[in-house]
C-alpha positions in Angstrom: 0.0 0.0 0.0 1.6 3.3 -0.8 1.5 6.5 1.5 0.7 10.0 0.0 3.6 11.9 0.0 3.5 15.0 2.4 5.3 17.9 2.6 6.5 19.4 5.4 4.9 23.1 6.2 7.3 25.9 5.5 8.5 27.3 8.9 6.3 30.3 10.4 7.8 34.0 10.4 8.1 35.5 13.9 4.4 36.4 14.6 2.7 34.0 12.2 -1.0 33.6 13.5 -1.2 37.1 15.6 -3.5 39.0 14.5 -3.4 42.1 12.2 -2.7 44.7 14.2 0.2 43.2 15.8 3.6 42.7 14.6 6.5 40.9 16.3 9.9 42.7 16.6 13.2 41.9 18.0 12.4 44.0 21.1 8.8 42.4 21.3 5.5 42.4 20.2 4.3 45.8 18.7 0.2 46.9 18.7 -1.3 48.9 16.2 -4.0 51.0 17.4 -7.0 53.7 16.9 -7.9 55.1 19.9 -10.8 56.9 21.1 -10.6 59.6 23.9 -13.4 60.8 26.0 -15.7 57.4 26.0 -18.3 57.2 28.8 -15.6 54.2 29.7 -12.6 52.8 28.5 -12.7 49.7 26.8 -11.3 47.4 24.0 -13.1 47.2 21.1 -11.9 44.7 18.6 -9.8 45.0 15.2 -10.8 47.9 12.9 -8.9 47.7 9.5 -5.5 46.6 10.7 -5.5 48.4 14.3 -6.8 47.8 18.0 -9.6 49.9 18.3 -9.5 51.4 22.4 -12.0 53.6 24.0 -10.2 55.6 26.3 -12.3 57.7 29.4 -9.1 60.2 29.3 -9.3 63.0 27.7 -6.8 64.0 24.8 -5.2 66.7 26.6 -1.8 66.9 28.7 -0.9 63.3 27.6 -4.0 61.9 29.5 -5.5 59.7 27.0 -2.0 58.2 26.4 -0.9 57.5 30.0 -4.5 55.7 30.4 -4.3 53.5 26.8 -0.9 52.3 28.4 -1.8 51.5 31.8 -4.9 50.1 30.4 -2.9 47.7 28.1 -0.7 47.2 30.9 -3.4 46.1 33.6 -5.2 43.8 30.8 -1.7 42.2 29.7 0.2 41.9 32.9 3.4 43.7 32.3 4.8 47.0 32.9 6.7 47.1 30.0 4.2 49.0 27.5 5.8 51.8 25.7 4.4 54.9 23.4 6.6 54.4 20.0 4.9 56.2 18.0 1.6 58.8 17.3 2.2 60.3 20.6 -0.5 63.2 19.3 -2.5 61.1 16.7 -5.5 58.6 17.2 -3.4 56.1 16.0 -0.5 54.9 18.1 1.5 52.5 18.0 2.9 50.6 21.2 5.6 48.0 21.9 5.3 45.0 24.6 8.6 45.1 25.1 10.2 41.2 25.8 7.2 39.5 24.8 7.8 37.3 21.8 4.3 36.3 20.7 0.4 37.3 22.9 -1.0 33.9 24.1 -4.9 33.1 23.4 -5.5 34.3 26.9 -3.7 37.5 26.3 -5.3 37.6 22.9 -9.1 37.3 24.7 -8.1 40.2 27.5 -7.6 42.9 25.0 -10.6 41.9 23.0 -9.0 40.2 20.4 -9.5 36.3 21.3 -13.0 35.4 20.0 -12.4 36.2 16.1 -10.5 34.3 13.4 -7.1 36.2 12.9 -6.8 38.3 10.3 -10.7 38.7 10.3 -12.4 42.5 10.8 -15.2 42.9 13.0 -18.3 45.5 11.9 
């Protein structure tokens, strides 16, 4: 009886099967993001194109809404080491987990992102 022939998969880039907003880095993972100041109460909202959509309580003044989209991410992820790379006085930033090589399911499901196929858009 012969056996199909298989091939073996190519090896996954740093990152494979994160989704779209993220990308993986030699200094860690980094998170796109579109944030939204001045909600009623801050909260993750789920991809939007190919960012992390946040509603932030802070207001965008004085570096508020900044300061509270990194503790937030902070508090939800469980690390301190969530830094501002980039949009400092946009509505899209971009942060870096600094150290962490790839978000688990778990981590994934705590910033909203855990309950849709990668690469997928919600509404």
């Amino acid at each position: 009886m012969k056996h199909p022939r298989t091939t073996p998969s190519p090896p996954q880039p740093p990152g494979a099967g994160m989704p779209a907003c993220t990308r993986a880095t030699v200094d860690g993972v980094e998170l796109r993001l579109k944030i939204v100041p001045g909600a009623s109460r801050s909260s993750f909202c789920g991809l939007l194109g190919d960012r992390l959509k946040i509603r932030i309580a802070a207001i965008a003044q004085r570096d508020q809404a900044n300061r509270a989209v990194l503790a937030l991410i902070a508090e939800r992820l469980n690390t301190k080491h969530v830094q501002l790379i980039s949009g400092g006085s946009s509505a899209e930033k971009t942060v870096l987990l600094r150290g962490v090589r790839k978000l688990s399911p778990v981590q994934l499901a705590d910033i909203g992102l855990g309950t849709m196929p990668v690469g997928d858009e919600q509404p």
